[in-house]
Each structure stands twice: as structure tokens, then as C-alpha cells.
C-alpha positions as CSV (number, residue, x, y, z in Angstrom):
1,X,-1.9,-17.3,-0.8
2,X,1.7,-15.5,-0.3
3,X,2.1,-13.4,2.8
4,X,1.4,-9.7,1.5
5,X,4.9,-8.9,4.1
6,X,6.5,-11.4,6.4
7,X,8.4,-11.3,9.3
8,X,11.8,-11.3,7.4
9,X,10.4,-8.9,5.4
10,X,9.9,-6.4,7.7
11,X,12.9,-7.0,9.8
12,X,14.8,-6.3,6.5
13,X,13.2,-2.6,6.0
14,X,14.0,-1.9,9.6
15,X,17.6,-2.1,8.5
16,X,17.5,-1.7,4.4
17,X,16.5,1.7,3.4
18,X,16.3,0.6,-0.4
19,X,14.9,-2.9,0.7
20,X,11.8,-0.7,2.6
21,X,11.6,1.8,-0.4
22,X,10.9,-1.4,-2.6
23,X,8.8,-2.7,-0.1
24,X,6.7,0.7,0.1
25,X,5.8,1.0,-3.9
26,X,5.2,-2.7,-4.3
27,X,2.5,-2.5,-1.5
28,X,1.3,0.9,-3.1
29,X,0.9,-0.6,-6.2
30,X,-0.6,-3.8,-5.1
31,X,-3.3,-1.5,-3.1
32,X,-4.4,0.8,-6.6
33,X,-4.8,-2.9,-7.9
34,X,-7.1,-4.0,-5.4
35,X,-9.2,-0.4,-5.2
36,X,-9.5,-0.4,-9.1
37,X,-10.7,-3.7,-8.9
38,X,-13.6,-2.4,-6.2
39,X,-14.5,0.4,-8.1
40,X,-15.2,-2.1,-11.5
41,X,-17.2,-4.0,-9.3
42,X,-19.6,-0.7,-8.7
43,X,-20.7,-2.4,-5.7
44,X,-22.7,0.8,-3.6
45,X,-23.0,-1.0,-0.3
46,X,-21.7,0.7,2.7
47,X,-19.1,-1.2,3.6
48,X,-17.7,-1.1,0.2
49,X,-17.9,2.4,0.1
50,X,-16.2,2.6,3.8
51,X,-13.3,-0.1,2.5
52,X,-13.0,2.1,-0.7
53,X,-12.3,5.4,1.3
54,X,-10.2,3.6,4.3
55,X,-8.3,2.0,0.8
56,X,-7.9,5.8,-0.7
57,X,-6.8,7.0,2.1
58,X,-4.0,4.6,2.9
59,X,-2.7,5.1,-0.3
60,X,-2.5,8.4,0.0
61,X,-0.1,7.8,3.1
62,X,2.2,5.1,1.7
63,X,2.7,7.5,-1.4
64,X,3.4,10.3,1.3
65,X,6.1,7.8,3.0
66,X,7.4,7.2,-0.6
67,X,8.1,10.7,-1.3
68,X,9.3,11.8,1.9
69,X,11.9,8.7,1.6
70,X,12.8,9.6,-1.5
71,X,13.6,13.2,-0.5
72,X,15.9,12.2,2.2
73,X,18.2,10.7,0.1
């Protein structure tokens, strides 16, 4: 499997506002994937319900970051 981020990839957004913006929505979206894909698997566990909430809520802050990037330009 691909690295989700590597090294270059980071070091890239340090320096690449439009590189990190990219980098920002392509990890949101790839993190709604994976949640919808929990939620279809209706799995009421625990731990799933834990991973779905920690999931939720990290969303919620990359599509903060995304906005308040997109304001300051």
C-alpha cells in the first residue's frame, strides 16, 4: 500500500501553500471514504464506535484547516 503522506510530501506543504491545500482535501476526502465505509459495516463494538467518533472528529478539523486556508488567501 502507498504511503497516505510521505516525507517529500510533507516537506512540500511546509513550503507550497497550494501543494498543502491539495494535500488537506485529498486527506479529507479519503477519511469520509473510510468513515462511510465503517458506518456500512454497522459494526456496534466499542472500539468502532470510539474509531468512528475520533474519525468524525478529525474531519471536522482538517475541514476547519481547509476553510481557514482558504480564507487567507
Amino acid at each position: 500500500m502507498r504511503e497516505l503522506v510521505s516525507e517529500q510530501d510533507l516537506a512540500r506543504a511546509r513550503s507550497d501553500a497550494a501543494f498543502r491545500q491539495q494535500l488537506l482535501a485529498g486527506n479529507l476526502e479519503r477519511l469520509l471514504e473510510a468513515l462511510k465505509q465503517m458506518r456500512k459495516t454497522h459494526d456496534p463494538s466499542p472500539e468502532s464506535v470510539r474509531q468512528l467518533h475520533e474519525g468524525v472528529e478529525l474531519a471536522v478539523k482538517l475541514a476547519g484547516r481547509l476553510q481557514v486556508t482558504a480564507q487567507s488567501r
